[in-house]
PAROVEX-789478 format. One record per residue (C-alpha): residue in one letter; x, y, z. Coordinates in Angstrom, 3 decimals, always signed. Each point is the difference from the previous one (the first is absolute). Example, Ala and Ser with C-alpha at 12.3 -4.5 7.8 and 13.67 -1.06 7.14 Angstrom:
# PAROVEX-789478
   residu          X          Y          Z
        a    +12.300     -4.500     +7.800
        s     +1.370     +3.440     -0.660
***
This chain:
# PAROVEX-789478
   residu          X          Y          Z
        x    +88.551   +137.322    +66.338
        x     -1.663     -3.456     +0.537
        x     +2.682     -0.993     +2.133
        x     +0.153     +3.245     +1.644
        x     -3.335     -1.169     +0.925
        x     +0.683     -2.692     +1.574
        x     +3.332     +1.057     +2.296
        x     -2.690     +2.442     +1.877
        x     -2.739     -2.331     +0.384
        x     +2.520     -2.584     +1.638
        x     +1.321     +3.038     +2.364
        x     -3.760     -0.038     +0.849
        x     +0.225     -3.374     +1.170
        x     +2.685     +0.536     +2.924
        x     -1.171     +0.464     +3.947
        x     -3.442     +0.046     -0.551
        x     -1.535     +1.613     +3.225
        x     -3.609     -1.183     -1.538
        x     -1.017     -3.053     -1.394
        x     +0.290     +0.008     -3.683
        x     -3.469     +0.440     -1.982
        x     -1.003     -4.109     -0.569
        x     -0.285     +0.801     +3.951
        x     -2.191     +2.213     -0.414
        x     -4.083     -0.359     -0.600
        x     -1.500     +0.901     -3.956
        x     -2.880     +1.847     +2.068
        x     +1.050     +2.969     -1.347
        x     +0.508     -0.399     -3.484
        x     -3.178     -1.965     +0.131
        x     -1.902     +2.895     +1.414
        x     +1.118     +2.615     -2.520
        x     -0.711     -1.894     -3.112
        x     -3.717     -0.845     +1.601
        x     -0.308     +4.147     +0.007
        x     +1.133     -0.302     -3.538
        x     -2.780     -2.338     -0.805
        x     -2.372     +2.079     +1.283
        x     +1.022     +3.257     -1.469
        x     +0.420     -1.397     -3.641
        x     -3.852     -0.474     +0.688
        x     -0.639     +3.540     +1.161
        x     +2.158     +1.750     -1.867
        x     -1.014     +1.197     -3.486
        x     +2.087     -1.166     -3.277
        x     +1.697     -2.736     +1.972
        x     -1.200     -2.661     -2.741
        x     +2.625     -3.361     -0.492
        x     +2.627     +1.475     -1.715
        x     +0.548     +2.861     +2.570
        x     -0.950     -2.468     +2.729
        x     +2.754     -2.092     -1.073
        x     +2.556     +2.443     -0.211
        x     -0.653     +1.479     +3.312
        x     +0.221     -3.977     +1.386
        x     +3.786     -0.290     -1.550
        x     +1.132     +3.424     +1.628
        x     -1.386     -0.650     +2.833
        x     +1.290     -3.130     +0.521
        x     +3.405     +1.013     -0.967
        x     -0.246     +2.660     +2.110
        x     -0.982     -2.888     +2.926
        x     +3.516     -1.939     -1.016
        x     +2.619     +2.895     -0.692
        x     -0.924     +1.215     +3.771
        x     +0.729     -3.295     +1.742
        x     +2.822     -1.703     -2.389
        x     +3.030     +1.176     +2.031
        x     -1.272     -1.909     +2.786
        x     -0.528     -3.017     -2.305
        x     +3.682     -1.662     -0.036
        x     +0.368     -1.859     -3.542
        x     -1.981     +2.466     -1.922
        x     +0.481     +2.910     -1.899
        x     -1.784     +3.163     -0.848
        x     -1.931     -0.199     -3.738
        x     -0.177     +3.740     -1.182
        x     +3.000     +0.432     -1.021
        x     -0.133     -3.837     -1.552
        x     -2.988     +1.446     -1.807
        x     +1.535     +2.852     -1.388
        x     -1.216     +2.607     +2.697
        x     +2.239     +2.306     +2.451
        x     +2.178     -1.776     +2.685
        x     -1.176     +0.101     +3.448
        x     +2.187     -0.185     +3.027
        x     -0.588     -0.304     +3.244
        x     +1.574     +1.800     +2.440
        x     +3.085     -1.828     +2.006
        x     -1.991     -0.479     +3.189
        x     -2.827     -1.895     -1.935
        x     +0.676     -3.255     +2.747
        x     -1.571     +2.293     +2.564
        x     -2.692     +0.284     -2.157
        x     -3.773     -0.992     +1.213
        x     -1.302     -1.446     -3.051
        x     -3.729     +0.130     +0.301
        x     +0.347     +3.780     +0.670
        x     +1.952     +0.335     -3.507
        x     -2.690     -2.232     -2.072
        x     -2.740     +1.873     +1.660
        x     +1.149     +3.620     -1.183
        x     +0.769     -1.752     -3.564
        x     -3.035     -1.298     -0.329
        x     -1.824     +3.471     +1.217
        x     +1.754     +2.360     -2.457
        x     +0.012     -2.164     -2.539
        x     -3.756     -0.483     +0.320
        x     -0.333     +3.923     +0.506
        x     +1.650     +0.824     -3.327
        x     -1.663     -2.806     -1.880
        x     -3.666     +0.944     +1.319
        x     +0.643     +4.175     +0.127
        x     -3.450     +0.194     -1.668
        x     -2.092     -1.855     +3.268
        x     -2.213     +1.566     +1.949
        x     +0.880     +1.774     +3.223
        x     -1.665     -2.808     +1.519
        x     +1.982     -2.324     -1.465
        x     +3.294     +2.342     +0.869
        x     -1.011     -0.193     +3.666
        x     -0.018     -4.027     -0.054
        x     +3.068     -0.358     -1.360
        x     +1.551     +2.567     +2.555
        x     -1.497     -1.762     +2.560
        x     +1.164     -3.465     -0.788
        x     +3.548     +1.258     -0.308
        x     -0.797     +2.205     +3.543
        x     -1.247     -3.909     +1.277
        x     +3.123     -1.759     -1.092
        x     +2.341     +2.717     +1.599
        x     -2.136     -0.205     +3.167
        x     +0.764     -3.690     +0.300
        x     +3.206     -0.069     -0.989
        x     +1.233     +2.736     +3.368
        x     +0.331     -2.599     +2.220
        x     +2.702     -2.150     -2.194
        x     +2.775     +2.595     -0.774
        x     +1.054     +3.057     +1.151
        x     -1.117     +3.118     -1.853
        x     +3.095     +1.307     -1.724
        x     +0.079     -3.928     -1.696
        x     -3.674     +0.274     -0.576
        x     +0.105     +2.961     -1.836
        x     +3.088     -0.357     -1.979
        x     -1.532     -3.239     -0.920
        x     -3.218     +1.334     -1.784
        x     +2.260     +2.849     -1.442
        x     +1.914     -2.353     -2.003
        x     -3.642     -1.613     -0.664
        x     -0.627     +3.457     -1.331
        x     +2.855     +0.527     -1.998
        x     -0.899     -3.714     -1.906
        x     -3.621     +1.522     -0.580
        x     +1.226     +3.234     -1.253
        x     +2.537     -1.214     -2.538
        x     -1.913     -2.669     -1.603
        x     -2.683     +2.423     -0.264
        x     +2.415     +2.302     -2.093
        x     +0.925     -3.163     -1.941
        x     -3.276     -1.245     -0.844
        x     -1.385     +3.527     -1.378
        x     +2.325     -0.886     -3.191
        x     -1.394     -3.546     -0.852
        x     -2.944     +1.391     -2.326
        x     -2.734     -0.947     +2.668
        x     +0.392     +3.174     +2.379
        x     -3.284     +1.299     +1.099
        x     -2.208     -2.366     -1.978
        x     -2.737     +0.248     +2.280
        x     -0.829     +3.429     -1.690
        x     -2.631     -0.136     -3.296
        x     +2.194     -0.288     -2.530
        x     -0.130     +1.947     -3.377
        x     -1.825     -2.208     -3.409
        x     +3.706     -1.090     -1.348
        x     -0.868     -2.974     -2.292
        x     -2.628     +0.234     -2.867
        x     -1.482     -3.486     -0.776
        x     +1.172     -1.712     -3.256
        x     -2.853     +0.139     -2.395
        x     +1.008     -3.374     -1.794
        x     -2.229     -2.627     +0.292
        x     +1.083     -2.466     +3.036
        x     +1.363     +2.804     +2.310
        x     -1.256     +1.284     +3.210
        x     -2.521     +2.691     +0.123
        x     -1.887     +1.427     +3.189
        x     -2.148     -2.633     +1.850
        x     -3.861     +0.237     +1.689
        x     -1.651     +1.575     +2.277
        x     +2.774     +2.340     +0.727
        x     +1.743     +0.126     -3.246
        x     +3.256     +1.487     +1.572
        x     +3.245     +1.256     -1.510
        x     +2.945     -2.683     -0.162
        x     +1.485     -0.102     +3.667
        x     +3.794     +0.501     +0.143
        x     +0.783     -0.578     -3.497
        x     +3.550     +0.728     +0.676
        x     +0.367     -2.037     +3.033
        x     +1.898     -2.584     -1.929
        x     +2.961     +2.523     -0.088
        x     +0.401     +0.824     +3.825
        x     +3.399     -1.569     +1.598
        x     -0.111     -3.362     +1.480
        x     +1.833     -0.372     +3.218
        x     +1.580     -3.103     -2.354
        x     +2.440     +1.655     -3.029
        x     -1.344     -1.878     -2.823
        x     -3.178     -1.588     +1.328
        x     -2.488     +1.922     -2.502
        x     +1.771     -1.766     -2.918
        x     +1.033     -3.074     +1.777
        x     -3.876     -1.095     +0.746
        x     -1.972     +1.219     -3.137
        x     -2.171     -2.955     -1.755
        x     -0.396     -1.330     -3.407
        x     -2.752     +0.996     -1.263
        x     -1.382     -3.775     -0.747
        x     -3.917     +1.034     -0.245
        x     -1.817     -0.936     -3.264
        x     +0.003     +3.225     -2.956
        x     -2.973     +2.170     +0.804
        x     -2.830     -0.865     -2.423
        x     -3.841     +0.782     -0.128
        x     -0.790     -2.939     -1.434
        x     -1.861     -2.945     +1.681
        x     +1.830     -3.169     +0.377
        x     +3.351     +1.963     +0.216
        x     +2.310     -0.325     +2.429
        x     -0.459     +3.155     +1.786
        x     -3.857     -0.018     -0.478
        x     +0.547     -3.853     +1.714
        x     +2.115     +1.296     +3.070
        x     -2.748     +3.281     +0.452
        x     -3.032     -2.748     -0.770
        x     +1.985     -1.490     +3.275
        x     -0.461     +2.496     +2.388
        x     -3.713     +0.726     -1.546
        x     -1.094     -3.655     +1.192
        x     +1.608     +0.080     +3.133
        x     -1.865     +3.483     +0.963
        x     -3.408     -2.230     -0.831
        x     +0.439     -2.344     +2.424
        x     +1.584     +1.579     +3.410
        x     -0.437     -1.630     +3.246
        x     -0.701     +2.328     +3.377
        x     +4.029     -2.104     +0.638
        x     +1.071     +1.898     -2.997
        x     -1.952     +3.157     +0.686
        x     +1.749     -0.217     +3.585
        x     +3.385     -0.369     -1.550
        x     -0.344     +2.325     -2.596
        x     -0.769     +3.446     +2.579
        x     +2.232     -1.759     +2.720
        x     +2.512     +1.164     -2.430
        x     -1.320     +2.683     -1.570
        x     +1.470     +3.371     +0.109
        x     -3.473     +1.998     +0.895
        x     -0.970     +2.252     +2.596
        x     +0.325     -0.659     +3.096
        x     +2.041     -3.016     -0.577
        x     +4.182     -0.465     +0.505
        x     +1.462     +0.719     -3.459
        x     +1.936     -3.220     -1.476
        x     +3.637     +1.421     +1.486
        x     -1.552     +1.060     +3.514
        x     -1.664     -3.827     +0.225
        x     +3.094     -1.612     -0.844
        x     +1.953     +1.709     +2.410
        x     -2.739     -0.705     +2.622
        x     +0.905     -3.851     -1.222
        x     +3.717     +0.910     +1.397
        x     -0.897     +1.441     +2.880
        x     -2.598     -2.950     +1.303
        x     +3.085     -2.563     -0.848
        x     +2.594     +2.536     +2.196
        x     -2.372     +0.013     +2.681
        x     -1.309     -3.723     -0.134
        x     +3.524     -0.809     +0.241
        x     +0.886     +2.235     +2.446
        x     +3.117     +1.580     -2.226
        x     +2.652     +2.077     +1.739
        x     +0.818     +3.497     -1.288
        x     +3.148     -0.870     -2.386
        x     -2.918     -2.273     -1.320
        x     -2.551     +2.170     -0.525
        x     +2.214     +2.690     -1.250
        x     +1.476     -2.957     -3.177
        x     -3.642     -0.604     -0.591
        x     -1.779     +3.576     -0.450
        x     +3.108     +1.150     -1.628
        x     +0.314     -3.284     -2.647
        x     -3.530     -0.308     -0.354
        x     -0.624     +4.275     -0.621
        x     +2.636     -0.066     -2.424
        x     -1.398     -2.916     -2.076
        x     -3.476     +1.743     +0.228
        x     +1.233     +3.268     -1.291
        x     +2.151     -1.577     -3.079
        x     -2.696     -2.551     -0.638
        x     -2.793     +2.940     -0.802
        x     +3.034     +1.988     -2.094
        x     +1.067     -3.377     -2.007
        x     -3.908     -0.727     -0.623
        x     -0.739     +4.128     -1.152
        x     +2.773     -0.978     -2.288
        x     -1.983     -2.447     -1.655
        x     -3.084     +1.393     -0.006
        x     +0.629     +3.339     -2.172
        x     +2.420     -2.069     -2.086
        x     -2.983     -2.110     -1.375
        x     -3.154     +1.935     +0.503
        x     -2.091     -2.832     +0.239
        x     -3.749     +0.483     +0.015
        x     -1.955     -0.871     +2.810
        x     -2.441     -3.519     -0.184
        x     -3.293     +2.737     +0.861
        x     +0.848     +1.891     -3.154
        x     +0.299     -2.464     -2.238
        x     -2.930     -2.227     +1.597
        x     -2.019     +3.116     -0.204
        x     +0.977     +1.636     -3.812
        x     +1.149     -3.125     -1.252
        x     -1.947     -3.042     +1.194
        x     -3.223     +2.624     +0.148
        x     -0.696     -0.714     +3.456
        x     -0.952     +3.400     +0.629
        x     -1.764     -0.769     +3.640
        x     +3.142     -2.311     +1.012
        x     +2.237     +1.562     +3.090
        x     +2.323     -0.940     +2.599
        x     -0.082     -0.966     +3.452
        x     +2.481     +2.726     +1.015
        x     +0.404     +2.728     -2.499
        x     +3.435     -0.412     -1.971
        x     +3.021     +2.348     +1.516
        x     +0.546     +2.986     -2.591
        x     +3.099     -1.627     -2.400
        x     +0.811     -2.383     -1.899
        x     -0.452     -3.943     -0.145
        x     +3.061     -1.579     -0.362
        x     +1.513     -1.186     +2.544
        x     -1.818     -0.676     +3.012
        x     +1.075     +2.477     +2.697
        x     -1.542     -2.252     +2.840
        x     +1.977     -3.002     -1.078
        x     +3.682     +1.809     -0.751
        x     -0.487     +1.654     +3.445
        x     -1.091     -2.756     +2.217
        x     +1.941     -2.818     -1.818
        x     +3.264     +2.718     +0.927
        x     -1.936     -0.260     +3.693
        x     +0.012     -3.215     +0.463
        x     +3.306     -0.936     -1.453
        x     +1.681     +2.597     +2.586
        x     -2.078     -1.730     +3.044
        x     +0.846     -3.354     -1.041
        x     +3.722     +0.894     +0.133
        x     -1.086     +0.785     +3.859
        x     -2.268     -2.510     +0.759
        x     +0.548     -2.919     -2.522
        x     -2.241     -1.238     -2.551
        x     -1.984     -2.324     +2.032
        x     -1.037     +3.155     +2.229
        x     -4.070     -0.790     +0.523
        x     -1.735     +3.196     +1.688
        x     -3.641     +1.966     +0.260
        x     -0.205     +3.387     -1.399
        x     -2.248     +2.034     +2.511
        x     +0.683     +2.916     -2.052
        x     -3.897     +0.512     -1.708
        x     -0.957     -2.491     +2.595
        x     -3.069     +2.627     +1.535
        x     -1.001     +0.630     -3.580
        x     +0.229     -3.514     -1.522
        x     +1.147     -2.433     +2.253
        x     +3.297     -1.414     +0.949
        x     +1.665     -2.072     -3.242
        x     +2.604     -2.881     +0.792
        x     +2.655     -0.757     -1.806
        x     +1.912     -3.364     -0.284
        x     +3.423     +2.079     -1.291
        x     +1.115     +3.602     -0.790
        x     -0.139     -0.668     -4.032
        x     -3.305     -0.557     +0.212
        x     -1.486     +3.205     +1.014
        x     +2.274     +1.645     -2.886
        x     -2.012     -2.604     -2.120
        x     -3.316     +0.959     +1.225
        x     +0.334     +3.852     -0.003
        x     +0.785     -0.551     -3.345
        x     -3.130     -2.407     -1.284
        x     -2.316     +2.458     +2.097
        x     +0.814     +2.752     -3.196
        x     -1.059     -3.200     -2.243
        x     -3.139     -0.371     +1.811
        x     -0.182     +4.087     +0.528
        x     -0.470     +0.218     -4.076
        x     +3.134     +1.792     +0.365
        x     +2.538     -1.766     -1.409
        x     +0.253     -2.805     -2.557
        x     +2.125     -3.197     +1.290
        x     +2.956     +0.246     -1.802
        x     +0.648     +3.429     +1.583
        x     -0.363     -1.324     +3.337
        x     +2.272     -3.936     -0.741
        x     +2.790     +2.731     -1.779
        x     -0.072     +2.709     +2.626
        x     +0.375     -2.688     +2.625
        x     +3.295     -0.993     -2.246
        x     +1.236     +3.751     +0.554
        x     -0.809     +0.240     +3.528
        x     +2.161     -2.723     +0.744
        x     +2.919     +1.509     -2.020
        x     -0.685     +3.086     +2.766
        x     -0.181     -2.046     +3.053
        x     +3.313     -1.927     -1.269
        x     +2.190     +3.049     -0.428
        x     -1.268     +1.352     +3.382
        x     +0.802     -3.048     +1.377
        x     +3.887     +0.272     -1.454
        x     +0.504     +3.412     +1.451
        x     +3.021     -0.360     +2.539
        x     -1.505     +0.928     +2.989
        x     +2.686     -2.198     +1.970
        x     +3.629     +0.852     -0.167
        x     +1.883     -2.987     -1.185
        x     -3.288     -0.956     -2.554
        x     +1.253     -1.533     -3.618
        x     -0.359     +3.836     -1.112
        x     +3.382     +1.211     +1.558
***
């Protein structure tokens, strides 16, 4: 099958009558994920888990349209255990930009069916935009057969993804987890004191076979104990001290990367992180397509290898043991502490697996400013990619959040995520063939 795969992409190749895609522009792809941005704002139940997921389809979406015009690389889904897509023999006539832009608008329809009309209408009218522009390149029989093989991408990976556990997520979800009552575990946290969010997240399907098991921790935090002077009391005591003596710096960092209202979720801000580095360096399409697609995948298994971890251990939360425990009845947190449990830190798995995908892009050394909460709280410079993994993560230190080993360990398991990403043979001819 996988070589199948690649006889008909190489067909692709010969007497191109339009440039190939790394001719083409990443305006489009750019555009549509901005729309994404903003509807995971407006759009009720798209929190960072769903976010995340909707990023990697997306994004896959983005690359499976254009690939046949990108000689030396293959299409994933079947690679990743989905349905086969071919494209039709005349796919070197193809206008590319027209097939990513219907992609990109279907998928986005079925993966935001619960918008408002308002929202409906933008994204008609961006595609309607796109289409506009594109009349002058192509004639209209290659235009349109071009977005319907766009189409056909969106539609089956739609199909495919409504079996990976995560289908529809954005919906309230049923109570399906009843907190351990032994001492240690998680139980519902102030003000809100919500049920456990997508307790069985941890068993969706990763787009990598294996990655769930592949990237879980050892569980290296000290025993749970009450008692003062213990370990655990010791790494709690931690987080207690730091809370006394917060800077309006560490105020600053800690709701720059907070997941409250009105704010980008943690998957929607590192993705805005990808886009600022395609457009600062001015990527072509076949690039932007390898980085939304790489960098959604490692987003959507990073949250599933983290949920993993989480309702294995049912660790208790630093405000309810520095509340019932350390009798600090008064004591709260900056940001109020997302509804599951401690261990590990999602931030960290998910932007350490962020970083370590745009690194494999842009090299370690990449420095960059993130504009993304720039209107809220400033513009933030970085001097490489690791280190705004490293800072999301210390902001749930400083937050009250999270004690530190959760954050140093979950920064361990993101990178397991970003490195299997980063191993996926995208390119014909990698070490995996």
């Amino acid at each position: 099958m996988l070589l199948f795969s690649i006889l008909i992409y190489t067909a692709c190749e010969d007497h191109v009558h339009f440039p190939k895609v790394k001719q083409y522009p990443a305006d489009v792809a750019v555009a549509w994920i901005n729309l994404q941005q903003k509807l995971t704002l407006k759009t009720p139940g798209y929190g960072p888990g769903v976010t995340g997921r909707a990023f990697a389809y997306v994004g896959l979406s983005l690359y499976e349209s254009v690939v046949p015009g990108m000689p030396g690389y293959r299409s994933m889904v079947n690679v990743l255990g989905g349905p086969s897509i071919t494209p039709p023999a005349d796919c070197n006539h193809f206008y590319w930009p027209a097939s990513a832009n219907a992609a990109m608008a279907d998928m986005i329809r079925n993966l935001f069916v619960t918008t408002s009309a308002a929202n409906k209408v933008t994204i008609d009218s961006l595609e309607s935009a796109f289409n506009t522009q594109f009349a002058p390149y192509g004639d209209a029989q290659i235009l349109q057969a071009s977005a319907a093989f766009g189409k056909t991408v969106a539609a089956t990976l739609f199909q495919w993804s409504k079996t990976d556990g995560g289908h529809e997520g954005y919906l309230p979800q049923p109570p399906l987890y009843t907190p351990n009552p032994l001492p240690g575990k998680w139980v519902p946290t102030p003000p809100a004191l919500a049920p456990a969010a997508f307790p069985t997240a941890g068993n969706n399907r990763t787009f990598v076979a294996g990655l769930t098991a592949m990237t879980q921790p050892a569980y290296t935090l000290p025993a749970y104990s009450p008692d003062p002077g213990s370990g655990f009391y010791n790494m709690v005591n931690e987080v207690y001290t730091i809370s006394l003596s917060l800077t309006p710096t560490d105020i600053n960092t800690v709701k720059r990367w907070g997941d409250i209202p009105g704010n980008y979720n943690g998957t929607a801000h590192f993705t805005n992180i990808a886009t600022q580095l395609i457009v600062s360096k001015n990527l072509k399409l076949d690039e932007a397509a390898l980085v939304y697609a790489k960098h959604g995948i490692a987003l959507n298994d990073a949250i599933i290898s983290v949920f993993k971890t989480k309702y294995v251990y049912e660790l208790v939360r630093p405000i309810t043991y520095i509340r019932n425990i350390m009798m600090y009845a008064t004591w709260n947190t900056v940001i109020p502490t997302p509804p599951h449990p401690e261990f590990s830190s999602a931030h960290s798995v998910i932007g350490k697996a962020s970083s370590v995908v745009l690194e494999g892009f842009f090299g370690k050394k990449c420095a960059f400013t993130d504009h993304t909460m720039e209107a809220l709280y400033g513009a933030r410079s970085y001097p490489n990619l690791a280190a705004y993994a490293v800072e999301g993560g210390w902001s749930r230190v400083l937050a009250g959040i999270h004690y530190k080993p959760s954050v140093d360990i979950g920064l361990s398991q993101g990178k397991k995520v970003g490195d299997l990403v980063n191993n996926l043979p995208f390119k014909i001819g990698s070490q995996h063939d």
